[in-house]
N, CA, C and O atoms as a GROMACS GRO file, in nm:
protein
  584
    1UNK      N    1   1.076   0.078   0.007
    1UNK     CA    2   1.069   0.072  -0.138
    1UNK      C    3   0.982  -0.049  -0.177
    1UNK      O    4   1.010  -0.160  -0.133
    2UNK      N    5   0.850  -0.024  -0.281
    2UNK     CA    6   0.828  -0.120  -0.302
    2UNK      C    7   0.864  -0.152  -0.505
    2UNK      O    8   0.872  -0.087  -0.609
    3UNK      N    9   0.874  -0.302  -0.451
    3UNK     CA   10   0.913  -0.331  -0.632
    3UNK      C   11   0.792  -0.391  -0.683
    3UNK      O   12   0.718  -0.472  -0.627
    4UNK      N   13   0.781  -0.334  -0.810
    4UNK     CA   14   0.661  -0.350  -0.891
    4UNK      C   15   0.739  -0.445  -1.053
    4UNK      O   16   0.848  -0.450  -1.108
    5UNK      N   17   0.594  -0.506  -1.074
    5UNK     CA   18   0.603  -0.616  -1.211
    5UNK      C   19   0.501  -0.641  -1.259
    5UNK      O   20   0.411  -0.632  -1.176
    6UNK      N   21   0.461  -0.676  -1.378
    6UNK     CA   22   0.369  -0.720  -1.478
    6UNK      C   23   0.448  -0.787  -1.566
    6UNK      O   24   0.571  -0.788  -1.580
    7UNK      N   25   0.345  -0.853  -1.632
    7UNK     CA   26   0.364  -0.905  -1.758
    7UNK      C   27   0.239  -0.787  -1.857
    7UNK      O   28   0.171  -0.692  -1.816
    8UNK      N   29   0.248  -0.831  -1.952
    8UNK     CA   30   0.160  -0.758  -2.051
    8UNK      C   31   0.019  -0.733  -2.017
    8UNK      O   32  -0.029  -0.620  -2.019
    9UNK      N   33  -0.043  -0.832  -1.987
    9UNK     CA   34  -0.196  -0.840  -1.938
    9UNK      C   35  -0.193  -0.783  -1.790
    9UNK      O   36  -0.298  -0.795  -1.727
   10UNK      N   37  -0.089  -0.725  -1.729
   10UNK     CA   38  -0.131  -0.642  -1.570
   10UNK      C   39  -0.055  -0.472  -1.608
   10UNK      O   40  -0.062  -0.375  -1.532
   11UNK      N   41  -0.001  -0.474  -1.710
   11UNK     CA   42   0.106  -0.344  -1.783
   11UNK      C   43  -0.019  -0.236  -1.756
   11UNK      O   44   0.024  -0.132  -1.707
   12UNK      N   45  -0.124  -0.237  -1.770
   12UNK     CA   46  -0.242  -0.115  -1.773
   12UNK      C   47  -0.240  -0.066  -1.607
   12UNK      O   48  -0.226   0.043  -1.552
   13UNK      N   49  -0.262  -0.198  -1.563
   13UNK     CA   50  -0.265  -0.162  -1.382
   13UNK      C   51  -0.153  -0.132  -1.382
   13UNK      O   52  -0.143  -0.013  -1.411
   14UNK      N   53  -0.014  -0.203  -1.357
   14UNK     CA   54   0.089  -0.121  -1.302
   14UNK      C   55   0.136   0.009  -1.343
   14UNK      O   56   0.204   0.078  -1.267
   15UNK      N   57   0.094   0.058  -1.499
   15UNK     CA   58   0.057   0.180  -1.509
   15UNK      C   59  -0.030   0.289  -1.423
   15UNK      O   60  -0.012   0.407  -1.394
   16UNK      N   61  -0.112   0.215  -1.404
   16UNK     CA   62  -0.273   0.291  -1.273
   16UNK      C   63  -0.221   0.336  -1.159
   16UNK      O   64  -0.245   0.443  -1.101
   17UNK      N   65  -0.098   0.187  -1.108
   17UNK     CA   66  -0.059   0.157  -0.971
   17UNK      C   67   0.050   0.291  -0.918
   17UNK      O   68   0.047   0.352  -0.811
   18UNK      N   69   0.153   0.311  -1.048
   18UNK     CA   70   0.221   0.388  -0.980
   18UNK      C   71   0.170   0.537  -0.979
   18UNK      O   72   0.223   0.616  -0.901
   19UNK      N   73   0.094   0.567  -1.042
   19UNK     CA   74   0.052   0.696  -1.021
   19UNK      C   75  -0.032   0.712  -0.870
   19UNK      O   76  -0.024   0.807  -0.791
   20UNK      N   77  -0.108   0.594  -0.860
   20UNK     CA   78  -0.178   0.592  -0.707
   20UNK      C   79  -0.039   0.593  -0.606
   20UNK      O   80  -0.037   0.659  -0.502
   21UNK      N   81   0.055   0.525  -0.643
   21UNK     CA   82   0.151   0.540  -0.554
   21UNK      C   83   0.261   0.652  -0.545
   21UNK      O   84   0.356   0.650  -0.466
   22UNK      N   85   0.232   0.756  -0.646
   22UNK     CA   86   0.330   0.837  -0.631
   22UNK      C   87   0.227   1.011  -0.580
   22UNK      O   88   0.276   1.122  -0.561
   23UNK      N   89   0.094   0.974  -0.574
   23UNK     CA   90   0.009   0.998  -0.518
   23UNK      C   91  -0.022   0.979  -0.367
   23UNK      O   92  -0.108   1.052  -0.315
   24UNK      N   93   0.027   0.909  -0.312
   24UNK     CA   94   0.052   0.862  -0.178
   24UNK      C   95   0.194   0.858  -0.122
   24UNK      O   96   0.234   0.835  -0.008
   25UNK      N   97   0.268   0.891  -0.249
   25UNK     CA   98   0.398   0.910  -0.182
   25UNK      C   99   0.486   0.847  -0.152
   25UNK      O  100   0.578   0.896  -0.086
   26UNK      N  101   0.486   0.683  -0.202
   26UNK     CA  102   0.529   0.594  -0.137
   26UNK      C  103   0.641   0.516  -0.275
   26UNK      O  104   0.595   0.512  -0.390
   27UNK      N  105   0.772   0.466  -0.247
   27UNK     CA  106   0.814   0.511  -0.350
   27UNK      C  107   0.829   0.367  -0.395
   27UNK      O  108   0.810   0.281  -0.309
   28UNK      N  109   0.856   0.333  -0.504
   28UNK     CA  110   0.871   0.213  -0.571
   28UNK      C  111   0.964   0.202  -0.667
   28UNK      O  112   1.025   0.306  -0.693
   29UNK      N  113   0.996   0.092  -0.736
   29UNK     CA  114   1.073   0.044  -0.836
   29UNK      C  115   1.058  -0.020  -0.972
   29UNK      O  116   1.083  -0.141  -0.965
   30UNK      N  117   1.029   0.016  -1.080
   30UNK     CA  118   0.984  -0.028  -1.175
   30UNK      C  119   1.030  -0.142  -1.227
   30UNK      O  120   1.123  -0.109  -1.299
   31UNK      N  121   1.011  -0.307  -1.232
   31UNK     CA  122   1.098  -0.390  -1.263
   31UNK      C  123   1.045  -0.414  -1.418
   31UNK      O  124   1.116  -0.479  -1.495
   32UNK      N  125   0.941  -0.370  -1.451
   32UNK     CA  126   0.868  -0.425  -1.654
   32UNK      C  127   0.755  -0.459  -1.599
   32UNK      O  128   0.720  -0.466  -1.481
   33UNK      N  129   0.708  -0.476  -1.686
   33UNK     CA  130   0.724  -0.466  -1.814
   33UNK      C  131   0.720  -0.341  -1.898
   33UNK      O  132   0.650  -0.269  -1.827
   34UNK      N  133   0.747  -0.279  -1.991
   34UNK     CA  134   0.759  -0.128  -1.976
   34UNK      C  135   0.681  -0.121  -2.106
   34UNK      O  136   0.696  -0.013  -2.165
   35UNK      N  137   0.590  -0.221  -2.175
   35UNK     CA  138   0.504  -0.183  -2.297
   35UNK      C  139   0.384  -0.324  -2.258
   35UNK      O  140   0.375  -0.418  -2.179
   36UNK      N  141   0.306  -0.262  -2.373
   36UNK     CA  142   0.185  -0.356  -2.330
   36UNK      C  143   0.188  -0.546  -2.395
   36UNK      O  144   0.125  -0.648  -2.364
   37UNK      N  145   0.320  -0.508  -2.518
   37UNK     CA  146   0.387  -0.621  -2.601
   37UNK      C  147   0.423  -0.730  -2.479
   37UNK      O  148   0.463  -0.719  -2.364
   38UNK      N  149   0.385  -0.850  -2.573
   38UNK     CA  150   0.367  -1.012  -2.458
   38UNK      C  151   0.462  -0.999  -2.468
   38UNK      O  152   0.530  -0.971  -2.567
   39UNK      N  153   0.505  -1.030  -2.293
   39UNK     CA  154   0.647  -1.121  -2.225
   39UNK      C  155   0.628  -1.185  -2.166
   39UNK      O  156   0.512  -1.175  -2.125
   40UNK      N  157   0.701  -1.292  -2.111
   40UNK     CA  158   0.700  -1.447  -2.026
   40UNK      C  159   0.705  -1.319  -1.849
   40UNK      O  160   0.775  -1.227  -1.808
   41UNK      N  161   0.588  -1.395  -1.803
   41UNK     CA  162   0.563  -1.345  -1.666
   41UNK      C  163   0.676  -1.389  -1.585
   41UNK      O  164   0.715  -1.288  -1.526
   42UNK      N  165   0.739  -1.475  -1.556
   42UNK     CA  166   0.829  -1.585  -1.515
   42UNK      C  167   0.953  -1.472  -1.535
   42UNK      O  168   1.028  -1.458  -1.438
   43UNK      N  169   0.973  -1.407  -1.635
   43UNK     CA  170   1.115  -1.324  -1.595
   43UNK      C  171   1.071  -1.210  -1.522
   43UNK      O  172   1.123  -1.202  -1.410
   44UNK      N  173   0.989  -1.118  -1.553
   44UNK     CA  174   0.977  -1.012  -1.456
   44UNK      C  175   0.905  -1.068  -1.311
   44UNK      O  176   0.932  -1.000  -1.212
   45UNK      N  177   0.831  -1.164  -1.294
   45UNK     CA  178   0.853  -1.220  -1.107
   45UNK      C  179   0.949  -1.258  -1.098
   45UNK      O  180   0.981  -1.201  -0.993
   46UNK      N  181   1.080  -1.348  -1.140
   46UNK     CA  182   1.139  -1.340  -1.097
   46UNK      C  183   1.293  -1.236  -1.036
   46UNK      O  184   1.384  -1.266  -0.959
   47UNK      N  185   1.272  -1.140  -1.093
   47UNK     CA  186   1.347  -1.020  -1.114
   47UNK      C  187   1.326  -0.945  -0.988
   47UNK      O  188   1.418  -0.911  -0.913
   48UNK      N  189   1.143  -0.911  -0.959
   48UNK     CA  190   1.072  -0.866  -0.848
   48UNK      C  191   1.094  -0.921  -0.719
   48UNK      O  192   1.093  -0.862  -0.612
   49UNK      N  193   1.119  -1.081  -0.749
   49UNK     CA  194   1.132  -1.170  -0.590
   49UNK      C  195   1.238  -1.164  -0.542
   49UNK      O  196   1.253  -1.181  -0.421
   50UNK      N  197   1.369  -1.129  -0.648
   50UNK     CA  198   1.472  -1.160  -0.612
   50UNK      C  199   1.484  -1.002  -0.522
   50UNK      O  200   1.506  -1.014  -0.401
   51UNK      N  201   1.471  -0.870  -0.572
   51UNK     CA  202   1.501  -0.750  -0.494
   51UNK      C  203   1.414  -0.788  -0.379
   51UNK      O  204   1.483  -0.781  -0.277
   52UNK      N  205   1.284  -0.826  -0.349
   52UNK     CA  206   1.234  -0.812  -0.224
   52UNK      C  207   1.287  -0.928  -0.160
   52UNK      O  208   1.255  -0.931  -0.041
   53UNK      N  209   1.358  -1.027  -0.197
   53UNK     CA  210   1.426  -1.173  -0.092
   53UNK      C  211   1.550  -1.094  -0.074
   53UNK      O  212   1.548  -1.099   0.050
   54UNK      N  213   1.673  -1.014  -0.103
   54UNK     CA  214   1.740  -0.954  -0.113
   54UNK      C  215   1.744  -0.869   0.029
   54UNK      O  216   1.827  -0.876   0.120
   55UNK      N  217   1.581  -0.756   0.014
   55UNK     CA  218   1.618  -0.680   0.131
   55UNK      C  219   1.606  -0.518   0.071
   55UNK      O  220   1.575  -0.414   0.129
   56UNK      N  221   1.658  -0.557  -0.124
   56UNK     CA  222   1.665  -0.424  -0.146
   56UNK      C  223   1.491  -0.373  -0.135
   56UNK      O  224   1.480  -0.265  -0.077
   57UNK      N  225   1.363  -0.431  -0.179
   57UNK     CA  226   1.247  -0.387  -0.132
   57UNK      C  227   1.198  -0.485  -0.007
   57UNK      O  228   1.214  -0.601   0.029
   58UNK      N  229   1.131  -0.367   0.034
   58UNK     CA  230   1.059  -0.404   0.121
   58UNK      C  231   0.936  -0.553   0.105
   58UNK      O  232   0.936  -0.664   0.157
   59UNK      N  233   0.856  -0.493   0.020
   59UNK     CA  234   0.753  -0.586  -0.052
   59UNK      C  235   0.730  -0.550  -0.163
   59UNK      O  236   0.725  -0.428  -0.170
   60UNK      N  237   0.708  -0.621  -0.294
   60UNK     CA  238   0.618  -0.656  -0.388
   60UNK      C  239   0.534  -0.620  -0.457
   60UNK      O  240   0.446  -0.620  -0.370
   61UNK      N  241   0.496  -0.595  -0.522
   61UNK     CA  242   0.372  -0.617  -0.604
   61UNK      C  243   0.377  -0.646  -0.768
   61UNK      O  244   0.443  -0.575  -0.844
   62UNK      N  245   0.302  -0.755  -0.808
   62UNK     CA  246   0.330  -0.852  -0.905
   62UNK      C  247   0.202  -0.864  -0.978
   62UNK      O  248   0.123  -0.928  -0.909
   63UNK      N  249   0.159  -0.833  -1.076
   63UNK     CA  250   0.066  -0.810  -1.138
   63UNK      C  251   0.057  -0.862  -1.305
   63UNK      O  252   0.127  -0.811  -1.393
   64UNK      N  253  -0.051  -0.982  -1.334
   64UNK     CA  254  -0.030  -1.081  -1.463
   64UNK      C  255  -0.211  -1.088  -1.494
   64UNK      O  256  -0.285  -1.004  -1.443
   65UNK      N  257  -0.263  -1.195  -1.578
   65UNK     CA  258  -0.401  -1.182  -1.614
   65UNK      C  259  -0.492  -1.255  -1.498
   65UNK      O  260  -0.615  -1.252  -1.500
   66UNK      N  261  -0.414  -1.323  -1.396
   66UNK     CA  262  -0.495  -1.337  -1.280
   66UNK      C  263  -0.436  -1.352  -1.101
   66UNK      O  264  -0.487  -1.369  -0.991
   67UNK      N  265  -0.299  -1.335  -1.160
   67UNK     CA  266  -0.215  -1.351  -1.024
   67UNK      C  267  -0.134  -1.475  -1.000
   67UNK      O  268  -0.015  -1.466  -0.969
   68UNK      N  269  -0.202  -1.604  -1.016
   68UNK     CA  270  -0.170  -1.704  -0.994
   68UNK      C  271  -0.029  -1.733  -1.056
   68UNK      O  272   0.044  -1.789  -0.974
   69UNK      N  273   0.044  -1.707  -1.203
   69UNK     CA  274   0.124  -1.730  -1.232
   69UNK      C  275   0.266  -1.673  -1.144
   69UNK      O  276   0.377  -1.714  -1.109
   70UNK      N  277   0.171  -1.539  -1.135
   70UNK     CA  278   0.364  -1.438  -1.050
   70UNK      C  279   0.338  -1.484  -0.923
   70UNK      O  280   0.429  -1.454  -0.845
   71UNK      N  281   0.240  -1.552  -0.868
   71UNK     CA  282   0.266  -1.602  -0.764
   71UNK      C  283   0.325  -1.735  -0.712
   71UNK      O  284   0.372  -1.768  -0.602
   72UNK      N  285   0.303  -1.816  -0.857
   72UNK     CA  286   0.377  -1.934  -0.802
   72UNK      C  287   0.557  -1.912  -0.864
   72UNK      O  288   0.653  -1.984  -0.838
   73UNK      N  289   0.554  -1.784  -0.953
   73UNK     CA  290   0.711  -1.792  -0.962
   73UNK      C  291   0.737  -1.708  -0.836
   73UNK      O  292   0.823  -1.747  -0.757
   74UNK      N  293   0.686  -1.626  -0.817
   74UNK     CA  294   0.764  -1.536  -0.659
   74UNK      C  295   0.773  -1.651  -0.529
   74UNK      O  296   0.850  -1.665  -0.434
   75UNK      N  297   0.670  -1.714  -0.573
   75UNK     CA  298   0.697  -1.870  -0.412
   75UNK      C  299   0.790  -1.962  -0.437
   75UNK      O  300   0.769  -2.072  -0.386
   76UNK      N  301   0.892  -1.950  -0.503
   76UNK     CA  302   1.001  -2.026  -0.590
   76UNK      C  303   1.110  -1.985  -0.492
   76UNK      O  304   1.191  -2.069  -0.454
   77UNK      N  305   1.115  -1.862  -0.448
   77UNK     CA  306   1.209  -1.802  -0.403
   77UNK      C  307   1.237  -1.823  -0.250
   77UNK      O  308   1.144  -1.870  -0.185
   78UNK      N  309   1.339  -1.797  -0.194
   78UNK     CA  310   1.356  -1.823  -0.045
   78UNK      C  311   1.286  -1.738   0.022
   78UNK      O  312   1.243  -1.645  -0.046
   79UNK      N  313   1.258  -1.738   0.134
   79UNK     CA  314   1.188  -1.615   0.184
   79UNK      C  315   1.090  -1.496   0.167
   79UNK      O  316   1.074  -1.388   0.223
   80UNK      N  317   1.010  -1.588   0.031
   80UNK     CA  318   0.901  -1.498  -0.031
   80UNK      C  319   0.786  -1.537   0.001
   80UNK      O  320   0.785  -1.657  -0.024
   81UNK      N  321   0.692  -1.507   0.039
   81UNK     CA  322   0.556  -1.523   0.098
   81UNK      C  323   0.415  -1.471   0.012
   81UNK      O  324   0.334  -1.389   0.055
   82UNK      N  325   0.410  -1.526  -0.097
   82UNK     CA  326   0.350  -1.413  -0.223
   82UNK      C  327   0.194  -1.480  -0.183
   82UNK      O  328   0.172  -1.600  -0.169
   83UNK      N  329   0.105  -1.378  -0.172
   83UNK     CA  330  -0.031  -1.410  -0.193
   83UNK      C  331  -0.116  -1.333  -0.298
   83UNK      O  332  -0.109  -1.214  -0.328
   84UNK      N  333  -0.206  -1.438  -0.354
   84UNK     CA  334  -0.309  -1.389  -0.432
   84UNK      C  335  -0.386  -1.314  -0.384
   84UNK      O  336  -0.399  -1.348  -0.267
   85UNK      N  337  -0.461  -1.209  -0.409
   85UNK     CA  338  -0.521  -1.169  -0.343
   85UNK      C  339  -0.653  -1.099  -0.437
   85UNK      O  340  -0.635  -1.017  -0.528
   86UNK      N  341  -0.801  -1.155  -0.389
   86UNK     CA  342  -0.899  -1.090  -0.458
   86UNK      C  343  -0.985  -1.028  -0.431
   86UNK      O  344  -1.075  -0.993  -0.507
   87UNK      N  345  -0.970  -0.989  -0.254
   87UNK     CA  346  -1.006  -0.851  -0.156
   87UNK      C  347  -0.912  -0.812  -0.072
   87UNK      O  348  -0.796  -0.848  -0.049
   88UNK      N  349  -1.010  -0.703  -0.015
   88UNK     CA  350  -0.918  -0.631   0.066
   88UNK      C  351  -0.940  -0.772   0.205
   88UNK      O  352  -0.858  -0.786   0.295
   89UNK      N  353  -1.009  -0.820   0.198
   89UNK     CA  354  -1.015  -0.901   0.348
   89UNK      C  355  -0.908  -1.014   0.350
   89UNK      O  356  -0.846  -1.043   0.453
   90UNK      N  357  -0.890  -1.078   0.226
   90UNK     CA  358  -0.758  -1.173   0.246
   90UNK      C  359  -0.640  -1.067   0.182
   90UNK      O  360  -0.524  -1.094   0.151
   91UNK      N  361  -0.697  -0.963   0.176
   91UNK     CA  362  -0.502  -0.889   0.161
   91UNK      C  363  -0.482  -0.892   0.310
   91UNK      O  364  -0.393  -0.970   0.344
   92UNK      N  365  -0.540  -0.826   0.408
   92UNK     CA  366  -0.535  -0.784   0.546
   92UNK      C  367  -0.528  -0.905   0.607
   92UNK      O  368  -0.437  -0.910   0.689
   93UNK      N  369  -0.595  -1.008   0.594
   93UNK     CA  370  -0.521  -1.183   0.657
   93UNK      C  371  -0.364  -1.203   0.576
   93UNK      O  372  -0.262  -1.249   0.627
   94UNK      N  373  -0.377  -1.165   0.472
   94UNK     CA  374  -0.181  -1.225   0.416
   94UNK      C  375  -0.111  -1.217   0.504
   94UNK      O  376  -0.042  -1.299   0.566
   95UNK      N  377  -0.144  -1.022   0.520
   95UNK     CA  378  -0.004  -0.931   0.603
   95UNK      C  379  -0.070  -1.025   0.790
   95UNK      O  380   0.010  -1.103   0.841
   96UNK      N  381  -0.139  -1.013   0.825
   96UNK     CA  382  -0.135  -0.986   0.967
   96UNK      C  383  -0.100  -1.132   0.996
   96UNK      O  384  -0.035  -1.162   1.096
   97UNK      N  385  -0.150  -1.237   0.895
   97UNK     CA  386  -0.146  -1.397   0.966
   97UNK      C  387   0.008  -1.440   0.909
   97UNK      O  388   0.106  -1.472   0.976
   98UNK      N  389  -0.004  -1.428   0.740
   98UNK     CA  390   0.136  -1.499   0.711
   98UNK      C  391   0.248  -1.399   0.642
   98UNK      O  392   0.315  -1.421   0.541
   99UNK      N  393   0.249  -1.273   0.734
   99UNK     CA  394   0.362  -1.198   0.703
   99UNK      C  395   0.408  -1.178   0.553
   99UNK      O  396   0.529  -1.157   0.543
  100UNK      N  397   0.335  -1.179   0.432
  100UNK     CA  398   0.285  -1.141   0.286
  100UNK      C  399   0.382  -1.055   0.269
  100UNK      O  400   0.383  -0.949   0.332
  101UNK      N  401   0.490  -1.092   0.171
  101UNK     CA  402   0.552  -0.949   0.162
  101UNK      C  403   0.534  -0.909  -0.030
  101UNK      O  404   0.586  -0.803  -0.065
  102UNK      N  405   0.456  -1.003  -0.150
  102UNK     CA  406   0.493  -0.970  -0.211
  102UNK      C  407   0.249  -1.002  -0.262
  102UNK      O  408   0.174  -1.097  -0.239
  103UNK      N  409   0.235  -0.909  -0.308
  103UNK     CA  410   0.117  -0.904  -0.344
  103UNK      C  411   0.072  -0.932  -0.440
  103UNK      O  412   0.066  -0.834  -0.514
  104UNK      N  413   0.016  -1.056  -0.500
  104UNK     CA  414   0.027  -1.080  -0.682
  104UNK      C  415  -0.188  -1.022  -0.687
  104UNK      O  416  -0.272  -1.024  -0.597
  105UNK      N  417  -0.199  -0.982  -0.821
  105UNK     CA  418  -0.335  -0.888  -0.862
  105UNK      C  419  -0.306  -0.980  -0.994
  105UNK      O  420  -0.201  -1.011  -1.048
  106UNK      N  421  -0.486  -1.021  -1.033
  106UNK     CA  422  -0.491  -1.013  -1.154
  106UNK      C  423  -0.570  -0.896  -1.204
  106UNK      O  424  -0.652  -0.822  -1.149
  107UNK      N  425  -0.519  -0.903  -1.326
  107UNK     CA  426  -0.574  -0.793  -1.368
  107UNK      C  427  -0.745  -0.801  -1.472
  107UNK      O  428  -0.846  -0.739  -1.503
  108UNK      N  429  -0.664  -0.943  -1.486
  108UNK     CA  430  -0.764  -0.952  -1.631
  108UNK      C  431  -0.982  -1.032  -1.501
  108UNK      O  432  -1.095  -1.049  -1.547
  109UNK      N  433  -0.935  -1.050  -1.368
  109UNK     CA  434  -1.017  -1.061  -1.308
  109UNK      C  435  -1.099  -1.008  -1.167
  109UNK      O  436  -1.198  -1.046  -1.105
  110UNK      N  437  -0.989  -0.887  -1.153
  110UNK     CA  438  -1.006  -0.795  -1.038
  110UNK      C  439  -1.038  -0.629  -1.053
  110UNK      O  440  -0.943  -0.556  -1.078
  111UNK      N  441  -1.122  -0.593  -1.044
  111UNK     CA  442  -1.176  -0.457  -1.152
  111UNK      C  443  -1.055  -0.380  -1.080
  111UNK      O  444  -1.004  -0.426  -0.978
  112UNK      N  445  -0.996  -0.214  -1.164
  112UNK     CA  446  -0.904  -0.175  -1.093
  112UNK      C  447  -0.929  -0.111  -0.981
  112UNK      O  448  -0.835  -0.089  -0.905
  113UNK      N  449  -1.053  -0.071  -0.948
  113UNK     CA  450  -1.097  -0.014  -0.793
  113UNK      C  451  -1.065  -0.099  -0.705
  113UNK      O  452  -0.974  -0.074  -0.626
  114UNK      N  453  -1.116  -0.189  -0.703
  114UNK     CA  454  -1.108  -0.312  -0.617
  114UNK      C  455  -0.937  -0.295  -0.554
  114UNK      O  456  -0.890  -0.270  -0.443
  115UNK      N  457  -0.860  -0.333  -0.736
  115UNK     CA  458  -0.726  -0.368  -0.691
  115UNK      C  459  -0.662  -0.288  -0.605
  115UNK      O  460  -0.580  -0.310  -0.517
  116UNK      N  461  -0.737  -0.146  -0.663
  116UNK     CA  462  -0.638  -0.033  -0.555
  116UNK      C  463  -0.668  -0.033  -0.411
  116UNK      O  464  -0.595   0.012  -0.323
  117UNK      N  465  -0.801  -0.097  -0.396
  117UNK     CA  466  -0.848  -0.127  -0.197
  117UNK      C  467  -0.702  -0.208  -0.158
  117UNK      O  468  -0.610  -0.175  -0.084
  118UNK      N  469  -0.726  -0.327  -0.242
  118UNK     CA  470  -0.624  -0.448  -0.178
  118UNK      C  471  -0.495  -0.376  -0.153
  118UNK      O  472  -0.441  -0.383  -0.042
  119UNK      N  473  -0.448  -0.313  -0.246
  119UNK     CA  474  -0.304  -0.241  -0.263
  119UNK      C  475  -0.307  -0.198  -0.101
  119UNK      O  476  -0.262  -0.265  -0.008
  120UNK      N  477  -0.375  -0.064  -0.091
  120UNK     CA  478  -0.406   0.003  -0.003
  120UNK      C  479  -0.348  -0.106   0.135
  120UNK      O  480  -0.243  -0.111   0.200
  121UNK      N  481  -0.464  -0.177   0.136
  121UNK     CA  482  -0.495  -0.246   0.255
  121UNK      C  483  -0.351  -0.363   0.301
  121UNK      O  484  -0.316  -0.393   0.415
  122UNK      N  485  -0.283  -0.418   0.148
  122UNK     CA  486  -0.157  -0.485   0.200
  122UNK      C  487  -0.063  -0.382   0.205
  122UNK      O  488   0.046  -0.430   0.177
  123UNK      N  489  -0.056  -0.281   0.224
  123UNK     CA  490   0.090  -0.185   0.239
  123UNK      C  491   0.052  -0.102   0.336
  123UNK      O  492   0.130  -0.007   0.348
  124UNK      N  493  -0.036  -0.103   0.409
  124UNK     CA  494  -0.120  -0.041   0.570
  124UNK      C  495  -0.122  -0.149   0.675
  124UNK      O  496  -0.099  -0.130   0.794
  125UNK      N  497  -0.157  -0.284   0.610
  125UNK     CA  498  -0.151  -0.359   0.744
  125UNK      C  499  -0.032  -0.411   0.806
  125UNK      O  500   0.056  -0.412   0.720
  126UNK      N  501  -0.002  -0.440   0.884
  126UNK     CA  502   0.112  -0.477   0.979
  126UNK      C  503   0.031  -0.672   0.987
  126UNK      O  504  -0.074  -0.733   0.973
  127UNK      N  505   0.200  -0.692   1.025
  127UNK     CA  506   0.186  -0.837   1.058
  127UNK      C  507   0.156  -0.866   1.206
  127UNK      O  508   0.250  -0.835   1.279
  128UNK      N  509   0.035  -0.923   1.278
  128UNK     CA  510   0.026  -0.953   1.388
  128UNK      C  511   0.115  -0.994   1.494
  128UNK      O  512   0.100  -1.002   1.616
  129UNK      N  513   0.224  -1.022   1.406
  129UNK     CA  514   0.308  -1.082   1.536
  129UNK      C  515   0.264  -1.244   1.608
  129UNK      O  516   0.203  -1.330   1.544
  130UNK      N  517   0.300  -1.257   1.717
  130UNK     CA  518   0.258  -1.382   1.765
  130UNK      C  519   0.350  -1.518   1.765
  130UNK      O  520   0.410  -1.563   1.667
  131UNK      N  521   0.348  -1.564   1.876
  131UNK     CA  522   0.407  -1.701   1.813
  131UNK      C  523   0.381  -1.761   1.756
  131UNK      O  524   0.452  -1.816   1.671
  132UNK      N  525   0.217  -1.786   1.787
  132UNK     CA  526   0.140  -1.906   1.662
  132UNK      C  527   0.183  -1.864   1.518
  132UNK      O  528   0.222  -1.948   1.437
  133UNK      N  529   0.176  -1.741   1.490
  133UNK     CA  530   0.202  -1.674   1.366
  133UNK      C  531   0.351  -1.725   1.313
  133UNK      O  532   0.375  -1.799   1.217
  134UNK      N  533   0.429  -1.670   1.393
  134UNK     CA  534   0.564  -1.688   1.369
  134UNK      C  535   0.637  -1.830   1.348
  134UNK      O  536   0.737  -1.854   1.279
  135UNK      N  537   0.533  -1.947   1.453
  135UNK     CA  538   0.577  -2.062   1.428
  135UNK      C  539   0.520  -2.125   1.273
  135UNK      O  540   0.574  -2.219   1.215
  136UNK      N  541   0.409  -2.059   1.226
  136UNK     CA  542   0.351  -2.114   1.099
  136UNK      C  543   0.473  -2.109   1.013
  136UNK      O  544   0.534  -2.199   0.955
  137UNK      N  545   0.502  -1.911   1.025
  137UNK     CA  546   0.582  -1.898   0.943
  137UNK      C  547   0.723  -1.964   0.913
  137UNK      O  548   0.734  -2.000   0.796
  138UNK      N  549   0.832  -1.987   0.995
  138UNK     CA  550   0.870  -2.073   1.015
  138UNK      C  551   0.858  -2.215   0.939
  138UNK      O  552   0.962  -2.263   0.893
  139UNK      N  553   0.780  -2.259   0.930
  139UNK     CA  554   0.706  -2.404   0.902
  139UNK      C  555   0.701  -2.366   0.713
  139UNK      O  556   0.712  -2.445   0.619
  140UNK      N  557   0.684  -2.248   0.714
  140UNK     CA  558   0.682  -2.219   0.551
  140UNK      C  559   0.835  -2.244   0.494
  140UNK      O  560   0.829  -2.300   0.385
  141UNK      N  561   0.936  -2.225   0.526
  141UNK     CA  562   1.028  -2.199   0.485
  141UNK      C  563   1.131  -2.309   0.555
  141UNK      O  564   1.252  -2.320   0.538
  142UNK      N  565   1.063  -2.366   0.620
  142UNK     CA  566   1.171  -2.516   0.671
  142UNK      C  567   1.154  -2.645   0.583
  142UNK      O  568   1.048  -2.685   0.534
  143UNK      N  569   1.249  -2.690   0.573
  143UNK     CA  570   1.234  -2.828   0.438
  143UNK      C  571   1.214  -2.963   0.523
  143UNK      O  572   1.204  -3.080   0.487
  144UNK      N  573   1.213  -2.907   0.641
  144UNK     CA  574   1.193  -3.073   0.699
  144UNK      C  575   1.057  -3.111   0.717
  144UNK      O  576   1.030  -3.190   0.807
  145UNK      N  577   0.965  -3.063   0.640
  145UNK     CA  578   0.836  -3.078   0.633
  145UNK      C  579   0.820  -3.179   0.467
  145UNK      O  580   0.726  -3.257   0.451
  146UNK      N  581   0.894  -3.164   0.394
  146UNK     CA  582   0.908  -3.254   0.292
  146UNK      C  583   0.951  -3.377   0.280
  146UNK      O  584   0.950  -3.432   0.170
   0.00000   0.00000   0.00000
């Protein structure tokens, strides 16, 4: 399952998104915004981070006027790994190097073709595995680095 979010300025894409995804078959969860009327991005990522830190989704996808915001509220969370992403080449480094489970898109700076490659490409790639990998990861989520 993946869980989906916007704020107002990504509401057009995650409109786009689920039809590509129910087009592919792949099933998701609608978390809002459910009109194109401004809301604080900050409640619907956090709504989104909490089902995918949870377990109930798998991964993510978080969509605002450039990404950066739902991404620094989804990195708030324990065990969330949210990347920006503005190709398909660092979607496919998120998943394979730092195990990416929640995908933030802007909208207002990523044409929607584009966005739908990245989509594509973070919900196809697999995480490499590895120790080096695994020890990074690790290192993300340990506090004795502070």
């Amino acid at each position: 399952m993946i869980a989906l979010g916007s704020d107002h300025a990504g509401y057009e894409y995650k409109e786009l998104l689920k039809k590509h995804l129910d087009a592919l078959g792949k099933p998701y969860q609608d978390f809002g915004t459910a009109s194109p009327d401004s809301v604080d991005y900050p409640d619907v990522g956090h709504t989104v981070s909490k089902s995918v830190a949870s377990g109930k989704c798998l991964r993510g996808i978080l969509i605002c006027g450039t990404g950066i915001g739902m991404s620094i509220v989804a990195n708030k969370h324990s065990g969330i790994r949210a990347a920006v992403c503005e190709s398909t080449a660092s979607a496919k480094l998120s998943r394979e190097h730092n195990d990416a489970n929640i995908l933030c898109l802007g909208a207002r700076i990523t044409p929607w073709e584009t966005a739908k490659e990245i989509v594509d490409t973070f919900l196809t790639t697999p995480f490499s595995g590895g120790e080096r990998h695994m020890n990074r990861i690790q290192k993300i989520h340990s506090l004795t680095g502070l």
